[in-house]
One Martini backbone bead per residue (centre of mass of N, CA, C, O) as a GRO file, in nm:
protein
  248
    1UNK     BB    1   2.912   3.579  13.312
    2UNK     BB    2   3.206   3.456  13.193
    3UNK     BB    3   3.375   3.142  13.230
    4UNK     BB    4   3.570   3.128  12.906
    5UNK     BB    5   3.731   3.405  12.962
    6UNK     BB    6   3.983   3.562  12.807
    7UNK     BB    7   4.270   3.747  13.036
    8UNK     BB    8   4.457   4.041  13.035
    9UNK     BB    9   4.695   4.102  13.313
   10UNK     BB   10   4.761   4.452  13.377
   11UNK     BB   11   5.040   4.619  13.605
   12UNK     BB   12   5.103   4.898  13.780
   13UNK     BB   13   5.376   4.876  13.989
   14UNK     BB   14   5.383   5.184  14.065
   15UNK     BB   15   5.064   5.201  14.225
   16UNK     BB   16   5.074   4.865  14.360
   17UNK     BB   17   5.062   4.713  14.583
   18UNK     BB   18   5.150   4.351  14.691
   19UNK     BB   19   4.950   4.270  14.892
   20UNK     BB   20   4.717   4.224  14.671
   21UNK     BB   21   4.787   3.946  14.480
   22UNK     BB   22   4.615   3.708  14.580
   23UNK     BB   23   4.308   3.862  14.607
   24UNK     BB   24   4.333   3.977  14.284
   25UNK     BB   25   4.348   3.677  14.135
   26UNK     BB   26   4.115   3.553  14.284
   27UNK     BB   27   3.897   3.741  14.158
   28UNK     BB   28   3.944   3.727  13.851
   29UNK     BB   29   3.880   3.407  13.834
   30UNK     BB   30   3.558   3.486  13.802
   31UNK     BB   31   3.592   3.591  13.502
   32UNK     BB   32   3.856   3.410  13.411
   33UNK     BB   33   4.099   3.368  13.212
   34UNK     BB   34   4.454   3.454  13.294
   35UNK     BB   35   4.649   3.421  13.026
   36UNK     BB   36   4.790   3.722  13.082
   37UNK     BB   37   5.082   3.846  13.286
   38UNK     BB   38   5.177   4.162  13.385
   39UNK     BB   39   5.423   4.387  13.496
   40UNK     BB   40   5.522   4.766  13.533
   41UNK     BB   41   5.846   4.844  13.553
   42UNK     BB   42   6.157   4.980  13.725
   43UNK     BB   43   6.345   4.685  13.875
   44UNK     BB   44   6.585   4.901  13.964
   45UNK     BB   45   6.367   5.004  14.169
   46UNK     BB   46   6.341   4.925  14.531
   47UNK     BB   47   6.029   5.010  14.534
   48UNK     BB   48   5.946   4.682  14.384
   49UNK     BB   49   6.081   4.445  14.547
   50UNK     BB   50   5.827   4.306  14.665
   51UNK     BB   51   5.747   4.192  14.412
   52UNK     BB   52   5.905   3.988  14.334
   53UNK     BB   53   5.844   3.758  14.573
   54UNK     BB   54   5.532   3.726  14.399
   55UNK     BB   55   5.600   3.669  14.061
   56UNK     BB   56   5.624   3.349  14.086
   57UNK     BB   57   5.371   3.244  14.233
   58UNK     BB   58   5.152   3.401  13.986
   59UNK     BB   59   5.280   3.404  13.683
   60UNK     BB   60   5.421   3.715  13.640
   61UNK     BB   61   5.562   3.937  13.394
   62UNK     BB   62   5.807   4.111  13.391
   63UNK     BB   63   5.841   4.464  13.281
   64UNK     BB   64   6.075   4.666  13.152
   65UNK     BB   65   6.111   5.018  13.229
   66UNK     BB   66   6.296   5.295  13.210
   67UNK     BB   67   6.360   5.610  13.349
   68UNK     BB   68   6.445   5.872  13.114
   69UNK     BB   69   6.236   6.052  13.275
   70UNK     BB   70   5.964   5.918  13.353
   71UNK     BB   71   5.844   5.652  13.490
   72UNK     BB   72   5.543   5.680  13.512
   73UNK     BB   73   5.505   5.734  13.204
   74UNK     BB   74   5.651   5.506  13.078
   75UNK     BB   75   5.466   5.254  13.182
   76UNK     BB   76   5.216   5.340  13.086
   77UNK     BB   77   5.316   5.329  12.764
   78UNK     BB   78   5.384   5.029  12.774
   79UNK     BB   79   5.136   4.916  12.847
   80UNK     BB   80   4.942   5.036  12.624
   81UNK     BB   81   5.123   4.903  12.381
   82UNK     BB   82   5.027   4.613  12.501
   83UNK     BB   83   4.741   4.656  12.505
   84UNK     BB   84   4.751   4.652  12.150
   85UNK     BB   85   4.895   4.406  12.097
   86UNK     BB   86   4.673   4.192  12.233
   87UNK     BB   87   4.443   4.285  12.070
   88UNK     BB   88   4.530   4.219  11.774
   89UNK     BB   89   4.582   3.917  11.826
   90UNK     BB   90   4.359   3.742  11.898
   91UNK     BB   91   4.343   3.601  12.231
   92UNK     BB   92   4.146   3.792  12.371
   93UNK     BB   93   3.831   3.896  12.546
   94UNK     BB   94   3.993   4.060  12.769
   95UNK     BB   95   4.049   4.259  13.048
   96UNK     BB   96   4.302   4.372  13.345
   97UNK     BB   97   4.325   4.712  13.472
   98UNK     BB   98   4.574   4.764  13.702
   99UNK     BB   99   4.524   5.096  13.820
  100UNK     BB  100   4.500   5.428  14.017
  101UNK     BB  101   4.508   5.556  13.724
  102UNK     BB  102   4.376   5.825  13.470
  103UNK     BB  103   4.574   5.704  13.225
  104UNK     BB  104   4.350   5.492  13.134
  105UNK     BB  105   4.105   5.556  13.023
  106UNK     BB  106   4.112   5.536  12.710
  107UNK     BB  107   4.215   5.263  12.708
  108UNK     BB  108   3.959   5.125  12.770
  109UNK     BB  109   3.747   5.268  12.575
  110UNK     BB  110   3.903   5.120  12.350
  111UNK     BB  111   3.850   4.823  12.425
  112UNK     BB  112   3.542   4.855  12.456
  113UNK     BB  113   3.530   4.937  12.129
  114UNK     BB  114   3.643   4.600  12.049
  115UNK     BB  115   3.475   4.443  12.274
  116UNK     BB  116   3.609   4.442  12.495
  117UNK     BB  117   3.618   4.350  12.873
  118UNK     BB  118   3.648   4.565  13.119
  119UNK     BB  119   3.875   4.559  13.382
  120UNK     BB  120   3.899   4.733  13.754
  121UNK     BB  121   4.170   4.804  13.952
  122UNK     BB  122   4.199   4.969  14.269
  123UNK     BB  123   4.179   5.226  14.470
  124UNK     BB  124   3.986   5.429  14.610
  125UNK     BB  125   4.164   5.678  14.476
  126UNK     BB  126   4.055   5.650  14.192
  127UNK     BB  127   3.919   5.774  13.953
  128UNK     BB  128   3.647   5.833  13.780
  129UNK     BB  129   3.706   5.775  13.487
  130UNK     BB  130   3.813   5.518  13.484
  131UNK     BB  131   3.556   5.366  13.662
  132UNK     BB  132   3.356   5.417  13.400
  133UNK     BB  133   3.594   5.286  13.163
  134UNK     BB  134   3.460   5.013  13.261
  135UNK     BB  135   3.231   4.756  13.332
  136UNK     BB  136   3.417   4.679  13.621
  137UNK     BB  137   3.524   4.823  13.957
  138UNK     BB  138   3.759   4.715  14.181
  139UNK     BB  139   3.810   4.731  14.534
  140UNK     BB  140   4.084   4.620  14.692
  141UNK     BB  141   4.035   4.664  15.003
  142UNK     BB  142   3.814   4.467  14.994
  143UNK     BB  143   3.957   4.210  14.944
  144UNK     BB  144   4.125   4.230  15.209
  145UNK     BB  145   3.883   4.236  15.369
  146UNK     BB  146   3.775   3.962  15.342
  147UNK     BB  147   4.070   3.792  15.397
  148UNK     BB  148   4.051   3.933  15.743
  149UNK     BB  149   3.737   3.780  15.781
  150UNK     BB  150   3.858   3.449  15.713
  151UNK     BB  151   4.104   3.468  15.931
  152UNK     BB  152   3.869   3.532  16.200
  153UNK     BB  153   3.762   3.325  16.171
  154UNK     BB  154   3.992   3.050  16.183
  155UNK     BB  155   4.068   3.192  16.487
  156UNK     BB  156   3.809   3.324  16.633
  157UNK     BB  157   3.732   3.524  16.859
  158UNK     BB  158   3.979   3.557  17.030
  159UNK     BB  159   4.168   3.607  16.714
  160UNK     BB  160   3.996   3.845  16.656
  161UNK     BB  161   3.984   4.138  16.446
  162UNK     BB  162   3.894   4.435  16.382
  163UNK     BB  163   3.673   4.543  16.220
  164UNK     BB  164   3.605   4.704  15.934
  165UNK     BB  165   3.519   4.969  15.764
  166UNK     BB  166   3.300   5.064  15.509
  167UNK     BB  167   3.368   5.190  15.276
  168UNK     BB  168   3.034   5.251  15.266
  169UNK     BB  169   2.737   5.413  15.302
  170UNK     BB  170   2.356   5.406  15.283
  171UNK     BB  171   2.242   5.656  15.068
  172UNK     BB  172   2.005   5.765  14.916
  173UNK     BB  173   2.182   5.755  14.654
  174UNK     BB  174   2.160   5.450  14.671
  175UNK     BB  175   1.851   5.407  14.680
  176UNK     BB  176   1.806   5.509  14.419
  177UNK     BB  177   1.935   5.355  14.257
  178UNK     BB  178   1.809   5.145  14.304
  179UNK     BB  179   1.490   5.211  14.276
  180UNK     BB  180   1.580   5.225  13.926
  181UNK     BB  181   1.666   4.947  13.887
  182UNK     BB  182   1.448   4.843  13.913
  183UNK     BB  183   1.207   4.983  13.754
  184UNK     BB  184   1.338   4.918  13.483
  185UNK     BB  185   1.349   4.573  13.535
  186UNK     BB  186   1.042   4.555  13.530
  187UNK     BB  187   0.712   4.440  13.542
  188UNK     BB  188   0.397   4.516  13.532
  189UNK     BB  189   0.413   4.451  13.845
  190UNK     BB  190   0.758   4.513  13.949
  191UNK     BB  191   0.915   4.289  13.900
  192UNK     BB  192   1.255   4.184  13.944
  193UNK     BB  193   1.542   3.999  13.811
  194UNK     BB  194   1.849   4.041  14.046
  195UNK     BB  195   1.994   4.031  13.821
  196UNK     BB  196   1.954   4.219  13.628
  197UNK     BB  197   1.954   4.459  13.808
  198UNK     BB  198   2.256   4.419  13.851
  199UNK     BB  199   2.352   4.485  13.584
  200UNK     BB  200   2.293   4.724  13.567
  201UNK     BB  201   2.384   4.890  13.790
  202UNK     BB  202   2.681   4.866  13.644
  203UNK     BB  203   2.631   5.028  13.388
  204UNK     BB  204   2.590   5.287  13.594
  205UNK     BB  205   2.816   5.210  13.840
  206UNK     BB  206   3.093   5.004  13.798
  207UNK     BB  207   3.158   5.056  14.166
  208UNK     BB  208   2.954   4.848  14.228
  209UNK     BB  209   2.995   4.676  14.552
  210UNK     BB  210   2.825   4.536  14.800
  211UNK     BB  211   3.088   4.529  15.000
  212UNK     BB  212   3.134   4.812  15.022
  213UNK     BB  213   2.878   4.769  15.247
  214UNK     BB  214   2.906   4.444  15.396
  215UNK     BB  215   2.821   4.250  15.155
  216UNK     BB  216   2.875   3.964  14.970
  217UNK     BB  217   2.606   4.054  14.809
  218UNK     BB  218   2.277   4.156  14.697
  219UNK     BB  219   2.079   4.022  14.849
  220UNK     BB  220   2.122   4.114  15.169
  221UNK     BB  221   2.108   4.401  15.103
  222UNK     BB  222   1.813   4.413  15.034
  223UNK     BB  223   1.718   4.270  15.282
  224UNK     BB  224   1.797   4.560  15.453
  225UNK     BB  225   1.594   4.719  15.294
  226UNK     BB  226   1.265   4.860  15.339
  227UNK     BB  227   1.199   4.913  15.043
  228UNK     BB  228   1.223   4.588  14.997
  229UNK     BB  229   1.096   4.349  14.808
  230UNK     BB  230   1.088   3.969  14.849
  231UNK     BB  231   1.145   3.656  14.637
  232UNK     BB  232   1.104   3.304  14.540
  233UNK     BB  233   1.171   3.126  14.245
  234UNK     BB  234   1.086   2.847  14.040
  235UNK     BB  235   1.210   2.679  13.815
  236UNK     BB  236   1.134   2.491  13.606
  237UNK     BB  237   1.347   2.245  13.678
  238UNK     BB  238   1.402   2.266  14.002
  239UNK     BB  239   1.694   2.389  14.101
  240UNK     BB  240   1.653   2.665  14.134
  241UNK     BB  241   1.629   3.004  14.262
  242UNK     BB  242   1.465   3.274  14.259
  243UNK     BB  243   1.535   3.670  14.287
  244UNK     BB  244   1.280   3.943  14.338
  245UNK     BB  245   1.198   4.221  14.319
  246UNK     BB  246   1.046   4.517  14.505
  247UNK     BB  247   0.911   4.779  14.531
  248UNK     BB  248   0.727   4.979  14.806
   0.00000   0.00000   0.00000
């Protein structure tokens, strides 16, 4: 991860509820400065009315766009065209390209081909198509479900909310993933270091992301799982400790 990627999050107004946006936001700054924020729609139509009063608060730029056939392509293509004129800008050096729609599909993979790193947000909805055409895909779901448990935190037991069921549940082919994923990324001992791991993991599914099974990270989700050994190794500096996976 680059902590000094510039971003630019483009989001599709038409198709993203406003909920979710303050959660998604701060999602993005894990990966970069989002210096440029836009979102596309037909801001004379009712149904986009919630977004007014939250693109002050996290200084997002409403892009107007008419529908003079259908709304939801001429957004679209507003997008598309907004997203290489800022390519060929060379302001930034990655993407946020916040929409459930498969008609991103093309922009993301031209994107990934100029060099740009491109992340992905959208509702569990999405096309598989989109989510595979970014380097990394968050489902929103996921966000939201994280700041209503970090809620039931601080107002304590007795007024903790019913816990969410996770987007996925751990099965076979996800075991399998895993097991090829360290496979792959060990060393002639077999162990493997779960940074590398995840890299992997990434380029292979896109939107695997440890949350969707109910783990804030990716150690607790191996560490649950019995077919994998773990252990923890010093640095050379020996300010961190590393932590190494092996099947068993």
């Amino acid at each position: 991860m680059i902590k000094d990627t510039k971003i630019a999050v483009l989001i599709d107004g038409d198709n993203i509820p406003s909920k979710y946006i303050s959660e998604m936001m701060e999602e993005i700054a894990k990966y970069g400065t989002p210096t440029i924020k836009r979102i596309y729609g037909d801001w004379t139509n009712p149904y986009l009315s919630k977004w007014k009063n939250v693109l002050l608060e996290n200084a997002i730029t409403p892009i107007q766009q008419y529908g003079y056939t259908t709304g939801k392509n001429a957004t679209d293509s507003a997008m598309i065209i907004d997203a290489m004129d800022i390519l060929y800008s060379e302001k930034v050096n990655g993407f946020c390209l916040v929409s459930s729609d498969s008609d991103f599909t093309k922009l993301a993979t031209r994107l990934r081909e100029a060099g740009m790193v491109v992340y992905g947000m959208g509702e569990q909805k999405t096309p598989n198509p989109f989510i595979v055409a970014c380097d990394k895909f968050i489902y929103l779901e996921i966000l939201a479900k994280d700041n209503d448990e970090d809620e039931d935190t601080n107002k304590g037991k007795k007024g903790a909310k019913p816990k969410k069921e996770n987007l996925y549940s751990i099965t076979p082919k996800v075991i399998k993933l895993l097991k090829n994923s360290v496979d792959d990324a060990a060393d002639d001992d077999g162990w493997a270091f779960l940074g590398d791991v995840g890299s992997l993991i990434l380029k292979k599914q896109p939107n695997f992301d440890s949350r969707n099974f109910g783990f804030q990270k990716l150690t607790p989700l191996f560490k649950s799982l019995p077919q994998f050994e773990m252990e923890q190794r010093d640095q050379t500096n020996g300010r961190f400790k590393l932590i190494y996976v092996k099947n068993k």
